[in-house]
RODO-2510 file (C-alpha; in nm, 4 decimals, decimal comma):
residues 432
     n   res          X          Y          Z
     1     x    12,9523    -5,5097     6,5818
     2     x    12,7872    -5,6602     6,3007
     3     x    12,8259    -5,4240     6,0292
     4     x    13,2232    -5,4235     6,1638
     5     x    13,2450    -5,8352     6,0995
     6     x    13,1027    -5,7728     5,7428
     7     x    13,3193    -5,5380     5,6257
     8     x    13,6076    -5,6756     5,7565
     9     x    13,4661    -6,0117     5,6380
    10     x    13,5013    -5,8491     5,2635
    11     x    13,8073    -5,7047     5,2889
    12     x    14,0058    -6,0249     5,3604
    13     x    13,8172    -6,3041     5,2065
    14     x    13,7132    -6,4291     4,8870
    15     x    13,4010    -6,2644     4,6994
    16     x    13,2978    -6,5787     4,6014
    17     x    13,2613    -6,6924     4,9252
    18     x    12,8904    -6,6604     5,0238
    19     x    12,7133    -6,5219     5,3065
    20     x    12,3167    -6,6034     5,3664
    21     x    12,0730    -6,3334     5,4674
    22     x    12,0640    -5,9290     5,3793
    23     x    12,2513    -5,9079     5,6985
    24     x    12,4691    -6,1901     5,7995
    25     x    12,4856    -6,2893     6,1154
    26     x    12,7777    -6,4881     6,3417
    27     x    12,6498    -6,8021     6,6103
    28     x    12,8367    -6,7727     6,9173
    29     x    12,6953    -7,0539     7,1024
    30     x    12,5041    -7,3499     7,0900
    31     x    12,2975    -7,5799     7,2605
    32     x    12,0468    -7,8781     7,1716
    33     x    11,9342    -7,7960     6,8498
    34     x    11,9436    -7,3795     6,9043
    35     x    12,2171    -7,1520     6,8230
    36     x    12,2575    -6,7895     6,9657
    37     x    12,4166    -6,4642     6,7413
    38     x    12,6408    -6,2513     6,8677
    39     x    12,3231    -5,9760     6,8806
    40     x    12,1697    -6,2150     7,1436
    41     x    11,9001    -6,3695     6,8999
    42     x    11,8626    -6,7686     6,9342
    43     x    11,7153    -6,9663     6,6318
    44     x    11,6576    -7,3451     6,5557
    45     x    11,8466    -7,4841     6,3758
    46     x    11,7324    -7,6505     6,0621
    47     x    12,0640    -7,6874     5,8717
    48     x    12,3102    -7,7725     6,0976
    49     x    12,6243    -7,6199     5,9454
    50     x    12,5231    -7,7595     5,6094
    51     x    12,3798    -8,1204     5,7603
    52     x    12,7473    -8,1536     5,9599
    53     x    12,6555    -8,1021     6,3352
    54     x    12,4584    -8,4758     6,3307
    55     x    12,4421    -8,4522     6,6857
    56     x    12,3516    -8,0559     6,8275
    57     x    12,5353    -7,8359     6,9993
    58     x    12,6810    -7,9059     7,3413
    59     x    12,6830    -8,2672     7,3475
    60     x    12,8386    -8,3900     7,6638
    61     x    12,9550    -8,7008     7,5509
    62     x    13,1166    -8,6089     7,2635
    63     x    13,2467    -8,2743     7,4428
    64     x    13,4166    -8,4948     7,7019
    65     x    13,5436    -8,7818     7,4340
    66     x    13,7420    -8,4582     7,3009
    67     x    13,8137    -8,2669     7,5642
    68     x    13,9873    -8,5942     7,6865
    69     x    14,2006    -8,6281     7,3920
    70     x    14,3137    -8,2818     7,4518
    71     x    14,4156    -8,3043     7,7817
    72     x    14,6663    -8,6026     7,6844
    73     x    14,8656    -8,2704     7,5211
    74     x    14,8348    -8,5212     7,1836
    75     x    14,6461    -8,2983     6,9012
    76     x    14,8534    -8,4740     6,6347
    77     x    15,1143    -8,7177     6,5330
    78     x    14,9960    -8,7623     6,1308
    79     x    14,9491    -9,1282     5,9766
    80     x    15,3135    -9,2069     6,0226
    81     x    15,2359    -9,3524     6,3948
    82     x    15,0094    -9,5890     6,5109
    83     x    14,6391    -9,4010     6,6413
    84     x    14,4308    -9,5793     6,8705
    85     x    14,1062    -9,3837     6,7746
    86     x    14,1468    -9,4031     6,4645
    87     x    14,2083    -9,7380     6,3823
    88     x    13,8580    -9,8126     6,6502
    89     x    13,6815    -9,5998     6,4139
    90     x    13,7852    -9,7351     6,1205
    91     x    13,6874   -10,0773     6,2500
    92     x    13,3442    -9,9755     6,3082
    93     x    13,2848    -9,7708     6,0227
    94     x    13,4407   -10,1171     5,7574
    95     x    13,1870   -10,3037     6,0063
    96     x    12,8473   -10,1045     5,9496
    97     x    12,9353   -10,0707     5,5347
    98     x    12,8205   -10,3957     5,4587
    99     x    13,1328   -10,4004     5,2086
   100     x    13,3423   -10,7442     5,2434
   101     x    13,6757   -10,6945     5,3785
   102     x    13,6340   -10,3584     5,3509
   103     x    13,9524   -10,0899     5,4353
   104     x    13,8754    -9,7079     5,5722
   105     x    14,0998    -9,3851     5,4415
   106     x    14,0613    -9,1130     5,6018
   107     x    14,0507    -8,7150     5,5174
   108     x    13,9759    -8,4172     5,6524
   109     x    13,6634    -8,3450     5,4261
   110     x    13,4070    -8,4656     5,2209
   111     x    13,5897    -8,2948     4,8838
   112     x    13,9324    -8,5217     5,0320
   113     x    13,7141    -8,8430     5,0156
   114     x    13,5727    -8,8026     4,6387
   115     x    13,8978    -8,6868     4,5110
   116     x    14,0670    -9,0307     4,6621
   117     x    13,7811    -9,2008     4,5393
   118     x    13,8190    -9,0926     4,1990
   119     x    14,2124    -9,1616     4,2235
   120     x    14,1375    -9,5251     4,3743
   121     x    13,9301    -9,6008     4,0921
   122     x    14,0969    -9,4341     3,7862
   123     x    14,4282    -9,6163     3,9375
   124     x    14,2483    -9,9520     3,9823
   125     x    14,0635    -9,9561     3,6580
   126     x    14,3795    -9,7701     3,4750
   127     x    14,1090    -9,5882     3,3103
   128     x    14,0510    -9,1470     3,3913
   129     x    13,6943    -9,2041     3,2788
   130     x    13,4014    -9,1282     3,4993
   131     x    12,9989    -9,1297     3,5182
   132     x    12,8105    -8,9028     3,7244
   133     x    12,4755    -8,7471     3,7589
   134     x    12,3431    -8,4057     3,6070
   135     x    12,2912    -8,1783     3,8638
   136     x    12,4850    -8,3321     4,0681
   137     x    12,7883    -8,2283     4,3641
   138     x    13,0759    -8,3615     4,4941
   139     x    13,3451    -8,0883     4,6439
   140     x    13,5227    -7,8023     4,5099
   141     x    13,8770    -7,9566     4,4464
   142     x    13,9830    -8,0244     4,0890
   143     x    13,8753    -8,3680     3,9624
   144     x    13,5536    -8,3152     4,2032
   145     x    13,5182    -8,0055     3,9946
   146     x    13,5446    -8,2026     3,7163
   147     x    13,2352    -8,4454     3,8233
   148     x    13,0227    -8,1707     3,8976
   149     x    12,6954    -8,1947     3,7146
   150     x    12,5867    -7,8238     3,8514
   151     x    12,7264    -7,5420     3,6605
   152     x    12,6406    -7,2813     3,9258
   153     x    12,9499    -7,5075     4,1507
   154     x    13,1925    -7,5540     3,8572
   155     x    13,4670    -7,2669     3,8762
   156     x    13,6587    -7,4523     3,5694
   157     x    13,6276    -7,6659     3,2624
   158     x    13,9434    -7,8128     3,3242
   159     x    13,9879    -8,1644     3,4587
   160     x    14,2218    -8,4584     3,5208
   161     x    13,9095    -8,7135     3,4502
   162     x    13,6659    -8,7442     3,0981
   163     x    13,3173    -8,7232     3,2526
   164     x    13,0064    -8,8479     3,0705
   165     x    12,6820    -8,7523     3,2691
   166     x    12,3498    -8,9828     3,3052
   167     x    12,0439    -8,8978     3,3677
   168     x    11,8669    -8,9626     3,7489
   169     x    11,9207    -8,7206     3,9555
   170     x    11,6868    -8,4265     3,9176
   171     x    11,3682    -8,5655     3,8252
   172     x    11,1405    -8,3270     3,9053
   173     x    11,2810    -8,1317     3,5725
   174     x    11,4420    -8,4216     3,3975
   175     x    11,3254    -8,5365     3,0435
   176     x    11,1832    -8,8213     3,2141
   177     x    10,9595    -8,6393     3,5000
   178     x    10,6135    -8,8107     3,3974
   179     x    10,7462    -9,1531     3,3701
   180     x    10,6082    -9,3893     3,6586
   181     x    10,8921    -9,5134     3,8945
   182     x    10,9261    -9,8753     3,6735
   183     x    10,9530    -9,6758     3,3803
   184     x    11,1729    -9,3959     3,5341
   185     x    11,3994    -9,6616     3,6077
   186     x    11,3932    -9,8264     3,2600
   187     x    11,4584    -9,5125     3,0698
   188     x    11,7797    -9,3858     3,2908
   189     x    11,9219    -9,7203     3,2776
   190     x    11,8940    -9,7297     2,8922
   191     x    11,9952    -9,3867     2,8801
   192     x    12,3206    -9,4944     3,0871
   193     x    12,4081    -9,7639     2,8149
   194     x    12,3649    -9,5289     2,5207
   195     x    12,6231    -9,2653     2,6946
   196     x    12,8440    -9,5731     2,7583
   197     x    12,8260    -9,6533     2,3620
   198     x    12,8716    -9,2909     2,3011
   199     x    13,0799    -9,0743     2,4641
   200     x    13,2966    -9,3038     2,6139
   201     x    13,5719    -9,5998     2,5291
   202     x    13,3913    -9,8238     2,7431
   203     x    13,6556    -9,9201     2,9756
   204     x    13,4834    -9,6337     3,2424
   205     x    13,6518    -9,6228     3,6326
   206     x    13,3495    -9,5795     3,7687
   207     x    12,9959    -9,3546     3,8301
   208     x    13,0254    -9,1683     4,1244
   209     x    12,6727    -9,0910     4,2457
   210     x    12,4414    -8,9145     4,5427
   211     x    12,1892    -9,1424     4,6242
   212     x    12,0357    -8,8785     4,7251
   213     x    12,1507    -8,4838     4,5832
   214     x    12,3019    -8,2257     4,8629
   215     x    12,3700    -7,9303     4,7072
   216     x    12,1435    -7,9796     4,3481
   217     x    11,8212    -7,9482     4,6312
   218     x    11,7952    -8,2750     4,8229
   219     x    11,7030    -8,4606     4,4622
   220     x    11,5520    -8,8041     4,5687
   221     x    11,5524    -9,0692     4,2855
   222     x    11,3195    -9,3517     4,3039
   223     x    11,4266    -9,6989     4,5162
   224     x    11,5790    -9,9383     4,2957
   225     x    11,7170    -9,7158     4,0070
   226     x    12,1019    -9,7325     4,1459
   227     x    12,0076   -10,1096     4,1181
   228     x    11,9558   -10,0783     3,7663
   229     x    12,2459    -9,8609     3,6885
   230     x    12,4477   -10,1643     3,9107
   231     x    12,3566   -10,4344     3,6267
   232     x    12,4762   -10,2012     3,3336
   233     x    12,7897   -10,1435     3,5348
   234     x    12,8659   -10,4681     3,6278
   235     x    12,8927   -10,5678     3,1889
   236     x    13,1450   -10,3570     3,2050
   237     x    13,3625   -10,4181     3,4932
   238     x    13,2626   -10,0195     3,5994
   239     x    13,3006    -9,9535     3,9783
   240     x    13,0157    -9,7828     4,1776
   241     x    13,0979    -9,5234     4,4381
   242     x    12,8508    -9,3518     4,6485
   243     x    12,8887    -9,0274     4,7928
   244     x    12,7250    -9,0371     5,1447
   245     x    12,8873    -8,7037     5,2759
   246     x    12,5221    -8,5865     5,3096
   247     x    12,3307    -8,9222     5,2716
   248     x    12,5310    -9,1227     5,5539
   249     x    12,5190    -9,2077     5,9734
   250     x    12,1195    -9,2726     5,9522
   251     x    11,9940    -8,8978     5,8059
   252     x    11,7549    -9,1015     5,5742
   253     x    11,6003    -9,2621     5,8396
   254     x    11,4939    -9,5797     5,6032
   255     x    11,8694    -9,7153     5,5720
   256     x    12,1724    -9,6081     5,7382
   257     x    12,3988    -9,5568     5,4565
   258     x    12,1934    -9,3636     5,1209
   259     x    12,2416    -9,6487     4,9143
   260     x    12,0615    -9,8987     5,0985
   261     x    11,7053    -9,7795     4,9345
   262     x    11,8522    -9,9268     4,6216
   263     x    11,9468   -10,2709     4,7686
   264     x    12,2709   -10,2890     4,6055
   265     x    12,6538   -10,2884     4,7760
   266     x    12,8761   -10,0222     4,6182
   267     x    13,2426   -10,0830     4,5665
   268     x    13,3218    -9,8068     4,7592
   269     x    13,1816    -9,5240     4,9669
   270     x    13,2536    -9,1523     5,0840
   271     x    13,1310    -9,0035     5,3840
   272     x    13,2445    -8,6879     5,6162
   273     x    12,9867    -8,3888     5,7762
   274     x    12,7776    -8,6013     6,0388
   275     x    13,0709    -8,8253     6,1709
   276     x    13,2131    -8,5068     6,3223
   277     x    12,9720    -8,3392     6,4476
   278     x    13,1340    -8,0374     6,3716
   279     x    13,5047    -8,1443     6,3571
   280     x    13,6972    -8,1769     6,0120
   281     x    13,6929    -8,5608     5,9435
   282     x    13,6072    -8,7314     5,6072
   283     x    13,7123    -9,0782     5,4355
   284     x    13,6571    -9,3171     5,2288
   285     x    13,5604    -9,7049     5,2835
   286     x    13,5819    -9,9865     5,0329
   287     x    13,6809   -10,3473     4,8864
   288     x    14,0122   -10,3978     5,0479
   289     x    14,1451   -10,4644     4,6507
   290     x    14,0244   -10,1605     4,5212
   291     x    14,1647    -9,9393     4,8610
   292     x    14,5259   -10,1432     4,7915
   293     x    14,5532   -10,0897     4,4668
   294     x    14,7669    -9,7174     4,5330
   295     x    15,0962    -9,8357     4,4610
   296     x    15,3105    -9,4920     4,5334
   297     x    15,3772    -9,3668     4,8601
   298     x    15,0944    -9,2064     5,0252
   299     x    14,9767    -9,0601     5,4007
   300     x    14,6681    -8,7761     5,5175
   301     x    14,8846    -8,5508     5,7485
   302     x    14,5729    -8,4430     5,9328
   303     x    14,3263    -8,6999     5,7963
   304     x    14,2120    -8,8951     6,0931
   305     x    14,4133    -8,7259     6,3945
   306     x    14,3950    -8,8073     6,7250
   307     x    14,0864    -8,5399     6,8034
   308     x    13,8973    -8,5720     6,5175
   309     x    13,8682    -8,9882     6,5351
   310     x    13,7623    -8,9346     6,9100
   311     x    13,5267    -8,6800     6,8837
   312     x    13,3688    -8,8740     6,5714
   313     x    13,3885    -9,2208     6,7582
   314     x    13,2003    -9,0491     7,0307
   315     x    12,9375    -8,9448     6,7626
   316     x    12,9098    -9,2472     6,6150
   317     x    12,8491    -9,3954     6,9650
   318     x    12,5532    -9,1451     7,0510
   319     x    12,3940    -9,1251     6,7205
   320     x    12,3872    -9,5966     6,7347
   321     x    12,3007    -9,5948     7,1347
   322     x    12,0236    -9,3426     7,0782
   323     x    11,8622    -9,4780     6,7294
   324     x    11,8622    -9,1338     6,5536
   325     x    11,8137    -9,3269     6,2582
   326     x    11,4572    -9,4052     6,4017
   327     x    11,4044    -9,0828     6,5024
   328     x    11,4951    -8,9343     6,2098
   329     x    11,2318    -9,1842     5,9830
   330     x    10,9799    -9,0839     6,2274
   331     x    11,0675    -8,6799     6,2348
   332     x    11,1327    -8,6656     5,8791
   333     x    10,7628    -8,8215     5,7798
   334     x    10,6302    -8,5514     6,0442
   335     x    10,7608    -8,2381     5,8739
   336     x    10,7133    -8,4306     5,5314
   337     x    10,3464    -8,4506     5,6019
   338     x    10,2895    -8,1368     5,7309
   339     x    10,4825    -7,9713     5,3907
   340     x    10,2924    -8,1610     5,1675
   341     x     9,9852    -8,0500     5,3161
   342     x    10,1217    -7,6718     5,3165
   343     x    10,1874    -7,7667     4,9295
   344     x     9,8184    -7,8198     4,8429
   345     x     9,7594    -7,4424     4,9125
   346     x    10,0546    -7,2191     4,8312
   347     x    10,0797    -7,1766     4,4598
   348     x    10,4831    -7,1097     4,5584
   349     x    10,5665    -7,4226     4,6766
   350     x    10,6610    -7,6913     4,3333
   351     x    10,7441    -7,9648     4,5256
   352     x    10,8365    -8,1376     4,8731
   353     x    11,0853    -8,4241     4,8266
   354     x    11,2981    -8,5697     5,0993
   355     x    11,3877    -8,8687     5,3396
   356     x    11,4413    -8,8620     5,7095
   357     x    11,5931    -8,5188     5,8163
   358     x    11,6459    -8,4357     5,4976
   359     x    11,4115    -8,2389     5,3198
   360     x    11,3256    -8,0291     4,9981
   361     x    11,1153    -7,7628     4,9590
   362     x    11,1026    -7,6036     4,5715
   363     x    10,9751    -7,2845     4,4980
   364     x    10,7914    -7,2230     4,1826
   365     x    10,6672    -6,9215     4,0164
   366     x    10,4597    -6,8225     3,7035
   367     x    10,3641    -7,2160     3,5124
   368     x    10,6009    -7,3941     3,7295
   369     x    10,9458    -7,1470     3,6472
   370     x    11,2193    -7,1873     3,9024
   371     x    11,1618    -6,9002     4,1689
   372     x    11,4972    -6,8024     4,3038
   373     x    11,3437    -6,4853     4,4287
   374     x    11,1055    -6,6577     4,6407
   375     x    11,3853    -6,9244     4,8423
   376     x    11,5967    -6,6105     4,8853
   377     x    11,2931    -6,4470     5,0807
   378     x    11,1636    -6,7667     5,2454
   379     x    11,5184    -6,7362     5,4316
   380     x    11,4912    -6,4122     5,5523
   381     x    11,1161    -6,4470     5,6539
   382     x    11,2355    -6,7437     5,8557
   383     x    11,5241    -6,6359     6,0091
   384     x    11,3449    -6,3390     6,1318
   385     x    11,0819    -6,5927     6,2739
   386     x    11,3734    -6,7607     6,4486
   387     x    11,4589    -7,0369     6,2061
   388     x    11,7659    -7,1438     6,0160
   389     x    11,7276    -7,3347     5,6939
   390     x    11,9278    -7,3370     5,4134
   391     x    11,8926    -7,3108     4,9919
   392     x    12,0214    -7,5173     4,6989
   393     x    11,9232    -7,6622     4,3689
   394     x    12,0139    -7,6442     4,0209
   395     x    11,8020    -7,2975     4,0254
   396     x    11,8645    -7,1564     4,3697
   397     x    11,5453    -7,2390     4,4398
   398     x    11,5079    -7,5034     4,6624
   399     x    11,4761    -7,4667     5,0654
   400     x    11,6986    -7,7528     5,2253
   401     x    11,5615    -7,9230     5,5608
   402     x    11,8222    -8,0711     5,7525
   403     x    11,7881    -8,0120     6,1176
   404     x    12,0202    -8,2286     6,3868
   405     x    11,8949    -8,5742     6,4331
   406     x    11,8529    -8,5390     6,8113
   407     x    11,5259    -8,2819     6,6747
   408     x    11,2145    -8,3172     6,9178
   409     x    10,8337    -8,3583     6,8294
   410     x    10,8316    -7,9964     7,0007
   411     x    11,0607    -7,8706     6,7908
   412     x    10,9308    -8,0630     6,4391
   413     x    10,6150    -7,8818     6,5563
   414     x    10,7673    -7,5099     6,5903
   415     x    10,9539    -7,5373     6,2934
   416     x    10,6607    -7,6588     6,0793
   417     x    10,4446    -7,3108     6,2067
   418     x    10,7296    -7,0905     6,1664
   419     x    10,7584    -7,2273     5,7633
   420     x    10,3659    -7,2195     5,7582
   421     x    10,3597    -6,8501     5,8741
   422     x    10,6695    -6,7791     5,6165
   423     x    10,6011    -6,9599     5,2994
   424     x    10,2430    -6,7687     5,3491
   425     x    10,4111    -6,4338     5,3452
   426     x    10,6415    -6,5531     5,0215
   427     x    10,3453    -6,7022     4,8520
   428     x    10,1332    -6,3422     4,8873
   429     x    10,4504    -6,1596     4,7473
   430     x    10,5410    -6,4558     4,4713
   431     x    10,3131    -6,6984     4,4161
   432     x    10,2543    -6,8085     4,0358
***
């Protein structure tokens, strides 16, 4: 049944379109943190549909908050009419921003919600100028393209926007890895003002940043530097956006939103993944100013319909009534711990970085190389162990921790001896 899924999977779709493991496999159900194949074989689930089901599988109350919306026969009326659900969500979601008088678009993903970013701010600054990080990620549409600091994610050269990038994001290889954090800090904020005198006009839209990198391998940058970049900006008039698609609702554990570790308030902010829990929902949420400042006719067809907003209020709900941020702080230091300690005797493992549920793991080789080889067989040695986890990085190389926040001590505990047990077997076949 498999094989037949594969090849028919080939034949239709795009070749670009990945598939993880030797031989793929399709989830059929869910429950909890554990999903099932269609050969009968139940894993846990340590990536969560790339950090999107927040939540689990089989949530009751979010099951019922849509299950309720469908029964009203209502799956859609677009933006044109009035939507109770959304407009609750939106009032919660301009509450817990922290952003004054702040207004919520939404989309359907977290691509939609960088690309109106980048049009709020190119239109509001009249400028098609933007910072962003190396290494960095933000969707596969074209200006996100364009701000894509990752060439293994950029399909073109072409973009609407001029994009100067700054250093901060990947320090673990960055020209400033050996700097303390003070100094870290000091040198990417003076290397932001020398790109501004360089390689742009100085009337920049804004930097649109990760506080903390998705895709480039769960890249953490030390508290305080988006603080620093803030000050430069702010002599310039330069919005600050921050991408919490992957960052956002809590994962962090120390802050709810990403940007909190820096202790600054950004103009504006993305989000999408968690909020669903699985359903297609993304936005944006900002200074009412900046969200007005569209002056031609605009609407999101299926951004924030009637099934999506409940199903994400009802996540929203669950993941504030039962503190997942909490448990997510005190999860995340668990496994962070435990990997660290793992760390001080496999040659393979480079690095563990991470905050909350979300966690890095790079893989090294001979003097410290980028080991793609060795993340590609970390996944199949846990899969076959019965865990899910997923891969990333500038280099392929990095094994990316980000389990539901409803995870258990039982099941921080299993996961931690199943990655034991299958770094140990990488490490024999590719340590350095």
């Amino acid at each position: 049944m498999g094989e037949d899924l594969l090849r028919r999977h080939r034949a239709v779709l795009p070749s670009w379109l990945a598939l993880y493991y030797d031989e793929p496999i399709e989830i059929v159900s869910g429950r909890g943190r554990r999903v099932t194949d269609s050969a009968g074989r139940t894993y846990l689930d340590f990536f969560a549909g790339i950090l999107t089901n927040a939540i689990g599988y089989d949530i009751a109350e979010i099951s019922d908050a849509v299950r309720a919306q469908v029964d009203t026969g209502v799956l859609h009326t677009s933006t044109l009419y009035l939507i109770r659900k959304q407009v609750e969500l939106a009032e919660r979601i301009a509450e817990l921003s922290g952003i004054a008088g702040a207004k919520v678009f939404f989309t359907n993903s977290g691509t939609e919600a960088n690309e109106t970013a980048i049009m709020l701010a190119t239109q509001y600054r009249r400028s098609n100028q933007i910072l962003a990080l190396r290494n960095s990620y933000h969707g596969r549409a074209f200006a996100t393209i364009g701000i894509t600091g990752n060439r293994g994610w950029s399909a073109s050269s072409l973009s609407p926007v001029k994009v100067s990038y700054v250093h901060g994001g990947y320090r673990y290889r960055d020209a400033f890895r050996g700097l303390s954090d003070p100094d870290y800090i000091r040198a990417c904020a003076d290397d932001l003002r020398e790109v501004l005198l360089t390689t742009t006009s100085g009337d920049v839209a804004a930097l649109v940043a990760e506080p903390i990198q998705g895709v480039g391998g769960f890249n953490v940058p030390p508290d305080g530097l988006f603080a620093a970049f803030k000050e430069v900006l702010d002599e310039y008039g330069i919005l600050l956006i921050s991408d919490e698609v992957q960052t956002g609702w809590g994962r962090t554990g120390e802050h709810f939103w990403g940007i909190g570790a820096h202790g600054v308030t950004p103009d504006a902010m993305t989000f999408a993944k968690g909020l669903g829990n699985g359903l297609a929902i993304g936005g944006v949420v900002a200074r009412a100013e900046l969200m007005d400042s569209i002056t031609a006719n605009s609407i999101s067809t299926f951004g924030g319909n009637p099934v999506a907003t409940a199903g994400a209020k009802a996540t929203l709900d669950y993941l504030l009534d039962h503190d997942l941020q909490g448990n997510a702080a005190k999860l995340g230091d668990r496994l962070l711990t435990g990997l660290r300690q793992l760390g001080e005797r496999l040659d393979v493992i480079g690095d563990v970085r991470g905050k909350g549920l979300m966690i890095g793991v790079e893989l090294v080789g001979p003097g410290g190389a980028p080991n793609p080889a060795a993340a590609t067989a970390a996944l199949e040695e846990t899969r076959e162990r019965g865990l899910l986890v997923g891969k990333g990085g500038l280099h392929n190389n990095v094994l990316r921790l980000a389990p539901p926040m409803t995870l258990t001590d039982a099941e921080a505990s299993e996961a931690l001896d199943i990655l034991a047990a299958s770094l140990d077997a990488v490490n024999s076949r590719h340590a350095r």
